[in-house]
Structure formats: structure tokens, C-alpha cells
C-alpha positions in Angstrom: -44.6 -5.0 45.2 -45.3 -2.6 42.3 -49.2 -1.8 42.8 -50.4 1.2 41.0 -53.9 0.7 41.8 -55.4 4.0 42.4 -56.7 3.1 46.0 -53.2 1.9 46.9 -51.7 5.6 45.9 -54.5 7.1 47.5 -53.9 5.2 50.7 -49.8 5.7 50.8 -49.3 9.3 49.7 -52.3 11.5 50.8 -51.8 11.2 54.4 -48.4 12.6 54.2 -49.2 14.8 51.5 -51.8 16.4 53.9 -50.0 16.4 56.9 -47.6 18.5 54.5 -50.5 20.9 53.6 -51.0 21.5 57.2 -47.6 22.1 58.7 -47.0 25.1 55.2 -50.3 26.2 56.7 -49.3 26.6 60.0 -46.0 28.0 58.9 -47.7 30.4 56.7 -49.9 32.0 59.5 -47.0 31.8 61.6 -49.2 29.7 64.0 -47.4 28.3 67.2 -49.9 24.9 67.5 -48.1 23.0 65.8 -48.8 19.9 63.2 -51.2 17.1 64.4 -50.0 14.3 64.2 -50.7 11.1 61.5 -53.1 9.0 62.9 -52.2 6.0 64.3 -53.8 3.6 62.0 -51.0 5.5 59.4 -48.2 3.9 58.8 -45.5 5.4 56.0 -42.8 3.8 54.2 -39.6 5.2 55.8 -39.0 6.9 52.9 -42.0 8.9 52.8 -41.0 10.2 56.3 -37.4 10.4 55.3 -39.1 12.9 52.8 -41.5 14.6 54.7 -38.9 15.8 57.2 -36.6 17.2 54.8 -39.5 18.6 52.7 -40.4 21.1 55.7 -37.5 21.7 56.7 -36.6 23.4 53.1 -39.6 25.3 53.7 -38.9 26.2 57.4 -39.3 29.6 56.6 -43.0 30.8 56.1 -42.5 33.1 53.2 -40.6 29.9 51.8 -44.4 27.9 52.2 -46.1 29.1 48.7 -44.4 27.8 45.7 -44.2 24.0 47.6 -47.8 24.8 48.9 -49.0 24.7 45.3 -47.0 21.8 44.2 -48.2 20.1 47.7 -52.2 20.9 46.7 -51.0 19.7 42.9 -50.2 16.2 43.8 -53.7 15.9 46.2 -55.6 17.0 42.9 -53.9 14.2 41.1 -54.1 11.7 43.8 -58.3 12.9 43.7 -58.0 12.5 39.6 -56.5 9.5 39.4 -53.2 11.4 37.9 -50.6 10.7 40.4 -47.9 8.3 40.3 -48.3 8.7 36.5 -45.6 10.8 33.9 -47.4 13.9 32.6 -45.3 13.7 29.6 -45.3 10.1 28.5 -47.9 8.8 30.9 -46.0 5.9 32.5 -46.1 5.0 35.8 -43.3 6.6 37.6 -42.5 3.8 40.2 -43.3 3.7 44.1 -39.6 3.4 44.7 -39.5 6.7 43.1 -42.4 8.6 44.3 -41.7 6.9 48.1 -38.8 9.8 47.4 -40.1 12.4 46.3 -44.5 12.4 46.4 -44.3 15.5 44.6 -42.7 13.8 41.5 -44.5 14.7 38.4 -41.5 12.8 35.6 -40.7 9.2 35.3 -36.3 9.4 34.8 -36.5 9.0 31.7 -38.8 12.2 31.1 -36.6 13.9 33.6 -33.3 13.6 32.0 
């Protein structure tokens, strides 16, 4: 199911997309808490955990946590403006297939080629 309703994107990626926030900024301040968990109630498409784990584990450093912080907050703001999921040089949708990848995806394939 293809849905690109802005309420499903908000629903699928910004749980995940916070929870990535969080763990940079607890990486950052070199806190030893640790990441609260999703809630319950959130349940992720394997891939988006697939991604999540690999995503802080490239940044497991914390002077690695800036750069992906930024592109992290960038995909909230376009999840808030209605922007995400969408090309931001042909304005297409990009595909939950794709984006289940990679959240942070700003370029259909075709744009990214």
C-alpha cells in the first residue's frame, strides 16, 4: 500500500526520527542514560529499525552526532511541513519502499542518479 497521506508519514517516520534525535543527543553530551525506548503502541516497519540501528551506529562516536543531527532535525521539519517523502528537485513522491530505507531521503532515484 502506497499512502502518501501526510498523517500516514507523520505516523510511520517521526517516531523513529525522534528516537534518532535523542540517542545523537545523548551521544553528544556523552550521557550514560541511555535512549528511552519507542512506546509500545509504536510499531515500525522492519526496515525502519533495520535503519535506525545502522544509522547510530555510523554516528557511534559523539563528535560524529552533528552533521546527521541536522539532517535528523531536517526530515522532522519536513514531516511538520508537509515536505517529507516528497523529491526536493522534481517534487514526486519518493516511495515508502524507499524512505522505509533511508527516512532521511531527500531524492526520488531518478533525481539521485
Amino acid at each position: 500500500m502506497q499512502d502518501s497521506e501526510p498523517e500516514t508519514r507523520h505516523e510511520r517516520y517521526l517516531p523513529i526520527l525522534l528516537t534518532a534525535l535523542e540517542a545523537l543527543d545523548a551521544r553528544a553530551t556523552n550521557s550514560k542514560q541511555g535512549v528511552q525506548a519507542l512506546p509500545e503502541a509504536v510499531c515500525l516497519h522492519p526496515l525502519l529499525e533495520v535503519w535506525l540501528d545502522e544509522f547510530l551506529c555510523s554516528v557511534c562516536h559523539p563528535a560524529n552526532a552533528r552533521a546527521p543531527r541536522a539532517r535528523v532535525s531536517a526530515a522532522i521539519n519536513r514531516i511538520e511541513t508537509g515536505d517529507f517523502g516528497w523529491c526536493r528537485q522534481c517534487d514526486k513522491f519518493i516511495g515508502l519502499g524507499l524512505l522505509d530505507r533511508d527516512p532521511l531521503r531527500e531524492l526520488c532515484r531518478r533525481c539521485e542518479a
